[in-house]
C-alpha positions in Angstrom: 22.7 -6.6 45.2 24.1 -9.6 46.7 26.0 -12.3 44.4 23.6 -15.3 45.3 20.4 -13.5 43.9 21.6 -12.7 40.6 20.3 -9.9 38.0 16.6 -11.5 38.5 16.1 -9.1 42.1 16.0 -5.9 40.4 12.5 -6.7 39.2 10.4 -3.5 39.7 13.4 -1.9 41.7 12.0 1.5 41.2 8.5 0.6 42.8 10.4 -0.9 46.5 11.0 -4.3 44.2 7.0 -5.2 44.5 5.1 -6.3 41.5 1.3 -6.2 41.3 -0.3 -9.4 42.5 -1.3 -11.8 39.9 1.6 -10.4 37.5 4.2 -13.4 36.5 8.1 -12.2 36.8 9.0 -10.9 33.3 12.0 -11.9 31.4 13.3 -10.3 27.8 11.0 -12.3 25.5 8.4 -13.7 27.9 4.7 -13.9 26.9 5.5 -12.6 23.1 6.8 -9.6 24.2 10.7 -8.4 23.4 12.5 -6.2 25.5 9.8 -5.6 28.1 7.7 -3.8 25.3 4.1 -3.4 26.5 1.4 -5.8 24.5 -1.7 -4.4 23.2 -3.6 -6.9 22.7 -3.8 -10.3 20.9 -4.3 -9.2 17.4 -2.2 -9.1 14.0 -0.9 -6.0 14.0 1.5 -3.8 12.5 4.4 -3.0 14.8 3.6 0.6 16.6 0.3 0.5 16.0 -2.3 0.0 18.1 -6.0 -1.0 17.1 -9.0 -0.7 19.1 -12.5 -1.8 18.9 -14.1 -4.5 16.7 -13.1 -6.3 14.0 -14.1 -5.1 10.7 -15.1 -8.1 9.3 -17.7 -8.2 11.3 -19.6 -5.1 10.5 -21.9 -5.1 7.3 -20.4 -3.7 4.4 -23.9 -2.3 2.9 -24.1 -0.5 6.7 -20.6 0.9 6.7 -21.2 2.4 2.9 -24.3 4.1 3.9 -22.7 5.5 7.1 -19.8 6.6 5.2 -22.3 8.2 2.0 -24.3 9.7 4.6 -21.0 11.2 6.5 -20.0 12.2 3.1 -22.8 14.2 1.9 -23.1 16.1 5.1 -19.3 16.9 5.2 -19.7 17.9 1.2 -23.1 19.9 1.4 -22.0 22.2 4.5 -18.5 22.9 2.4 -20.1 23.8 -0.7 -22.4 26.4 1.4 -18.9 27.4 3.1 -17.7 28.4 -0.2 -20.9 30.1 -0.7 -20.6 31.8 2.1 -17.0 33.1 1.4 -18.0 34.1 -2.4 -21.0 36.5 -0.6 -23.7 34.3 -1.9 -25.1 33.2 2.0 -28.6 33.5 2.1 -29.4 32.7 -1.8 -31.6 29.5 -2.9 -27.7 27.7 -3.9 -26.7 28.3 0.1 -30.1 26.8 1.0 -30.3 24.0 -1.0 -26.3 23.0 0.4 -27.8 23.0 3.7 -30.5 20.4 3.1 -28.2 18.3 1.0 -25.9 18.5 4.5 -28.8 17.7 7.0 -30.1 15.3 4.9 -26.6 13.7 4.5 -26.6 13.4 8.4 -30.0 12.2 8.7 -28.7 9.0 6.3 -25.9 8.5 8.5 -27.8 9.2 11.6 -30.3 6.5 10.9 -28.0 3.3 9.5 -26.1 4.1 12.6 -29.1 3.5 14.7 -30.6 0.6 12.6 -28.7 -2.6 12.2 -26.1 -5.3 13.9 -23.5 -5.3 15.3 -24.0 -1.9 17.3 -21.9 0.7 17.0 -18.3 1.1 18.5 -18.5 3.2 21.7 -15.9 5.9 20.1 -17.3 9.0 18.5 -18.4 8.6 15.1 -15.3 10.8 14.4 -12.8 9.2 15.5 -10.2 7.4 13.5 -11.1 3.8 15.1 -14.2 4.3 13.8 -14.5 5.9 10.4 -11.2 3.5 9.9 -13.6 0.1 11.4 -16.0 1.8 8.6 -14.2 2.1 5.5 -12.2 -0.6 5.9 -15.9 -3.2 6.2 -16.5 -0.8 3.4 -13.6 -2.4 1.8 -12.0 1.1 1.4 -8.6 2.3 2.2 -8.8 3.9 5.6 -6.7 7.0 5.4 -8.1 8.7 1.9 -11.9 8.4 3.2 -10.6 9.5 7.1 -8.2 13.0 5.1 -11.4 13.4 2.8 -14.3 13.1 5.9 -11.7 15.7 8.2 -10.9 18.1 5.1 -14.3 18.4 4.4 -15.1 19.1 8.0 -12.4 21.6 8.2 -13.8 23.9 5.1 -17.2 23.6 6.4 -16.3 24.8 10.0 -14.0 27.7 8.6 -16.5 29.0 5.9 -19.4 28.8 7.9 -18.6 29.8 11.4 -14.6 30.9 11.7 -15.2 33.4 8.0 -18.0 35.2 8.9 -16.9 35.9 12.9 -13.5 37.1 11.6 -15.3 39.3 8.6 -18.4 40.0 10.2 -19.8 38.5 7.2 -23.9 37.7 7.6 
């Protein structure tokens, strides 16, 4: 490194001292940014986390609560025919009736999804950018409905599908 450049050559020194074109020469603290720490967008944001997709205020709250009931009662109705299944009550009226409550949970969900502006967010429906865009236009906490949604999931997969494999229950 020669004395008449100064520390401001070792830009990129590990890539032949090149920087993509179009990229300004970065200094500690330039653009917003300290200590070279990537940006992730222009947002308010807590630090280390990164949030994706669109704002919640503009999705409507009566949309987001039927999504998130509909969501709900499918997650609840294939549980409660989980536990059914695991107390050796499967193919009885209660089982059933679980199942409908479940399908017709998803058919709730499935249809304010469809119906309604803004579209939906190109994530899955499952993923935490989007049940989290959900509750919070919802004006829910995010986390409780997102551990409630998942558990739920969880104890319907395992009762209904993993229980009956492993027992050879059915």
């Amino acid at each position: 490194m020669s004395a008449a450049k100064g520390p401001s050559s070792r830009r990129n020194a590990g890539r032949g001292g090149s920087r993509p074109a179009g990229r300004p020469a970065s200094s500690p603290g330039s653009a917003g940014r300290s200590g070279g720490r990537p940006s992730w967008g222009t947002r308010e944001q807590t630090p280390g986390v990164r949030t994706t997709g669109p704002k919640a205020a503009a999705f409507p709250r009566n949309r987001a609560l039927r999504i998130l009931g509909g969501l709900l009662v499918f997650t609840s109705g294939f549980a409660v025919a989980a536990v059914l299944v695991v107390a050796g009550q499967q193919v009885t009226p209660p089982y059933y009736a679980a199942i409908v409550v479940g399908v017709a949970g998803l058919a709730v969900a499935g249809v304010a999804m469809a119906r309604g502006l803004p579209p939906m967010p190109e994530t899955p429906i499952w993923s935490r950018d989007t049940l989290g865009l959900l509750s919070s236009a919802a004006g829910l906490r995010p986390l409780p409905v997102i551990v409630t949604l998942y558990l739920l999931t969880l104890l319907g997969v395992l009762g209904n599908q993993v229980y009956p494999l492993v027992f050879g229950v059915g």
